[in-house]
C-alpha positions, -999 to +999 in steps of 0.1 A: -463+124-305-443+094-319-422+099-348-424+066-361-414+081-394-397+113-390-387+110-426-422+109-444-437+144-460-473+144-459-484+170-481-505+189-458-510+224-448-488+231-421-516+245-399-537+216-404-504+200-394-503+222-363-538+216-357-536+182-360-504+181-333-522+202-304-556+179-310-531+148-303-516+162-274-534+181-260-569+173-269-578+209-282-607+203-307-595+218-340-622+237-363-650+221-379-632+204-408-611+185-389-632+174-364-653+158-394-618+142-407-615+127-369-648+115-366-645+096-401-677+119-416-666+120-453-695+142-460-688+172-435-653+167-445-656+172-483-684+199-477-664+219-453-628+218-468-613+244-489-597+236-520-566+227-507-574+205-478-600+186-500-572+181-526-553+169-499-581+153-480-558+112-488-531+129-470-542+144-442-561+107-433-524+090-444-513+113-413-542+104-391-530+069-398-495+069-394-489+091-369-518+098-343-528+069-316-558+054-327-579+059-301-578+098-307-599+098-341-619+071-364-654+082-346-674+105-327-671+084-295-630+085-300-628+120-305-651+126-273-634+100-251-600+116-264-612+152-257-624+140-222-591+122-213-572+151-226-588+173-205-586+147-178-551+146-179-546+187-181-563+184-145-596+192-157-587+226-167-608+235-202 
């Protein structure tokens, strides 16, 4: 992943952090939440967050944005074509 800005605390849980990481490199679908939060569907990601990551909802997306390459979430098709090319690049080993 590119630290761009190795300095900057998001104020996230540290396994959506963790989650987050593996998706980006490695293409590993994380759980339902956050595959609503990659595929930019507000509504599955309000109604399937916890407290905590819907209080931190602005954050996790700030991370999403200034950390992961674009072409790995913003839509269904990006999160598919990122899962396939992951898995493309593992030798397509699931």
């Amino acid at each position: 992943m590119d630290q761009r800005f190795p300095e900057i605390h998001y104020a996230i849980a540290p396994e959506i952090r963790a989650a987050l990481l593996v998706w980006i490199n490695e293409g590993h679908l994380p759980g339902d939440f956050l595959q609503s939060v990659l595929r930019n569907d507000l509504a599955g990601a309000v109604t399937r967050a916890d407290p905590f990551n819907l209080a931190t909802l602005r954050e996790i997306v700030w991370f999403l944005q200034m950390e992961a390459p674009s072409p790995c979430w913003g839509s269904a098709e990006n999160v598919q074509a990122w899962a396939a090319h992951k898995e493309q690049e593992r030798g397509g080993l699931a």
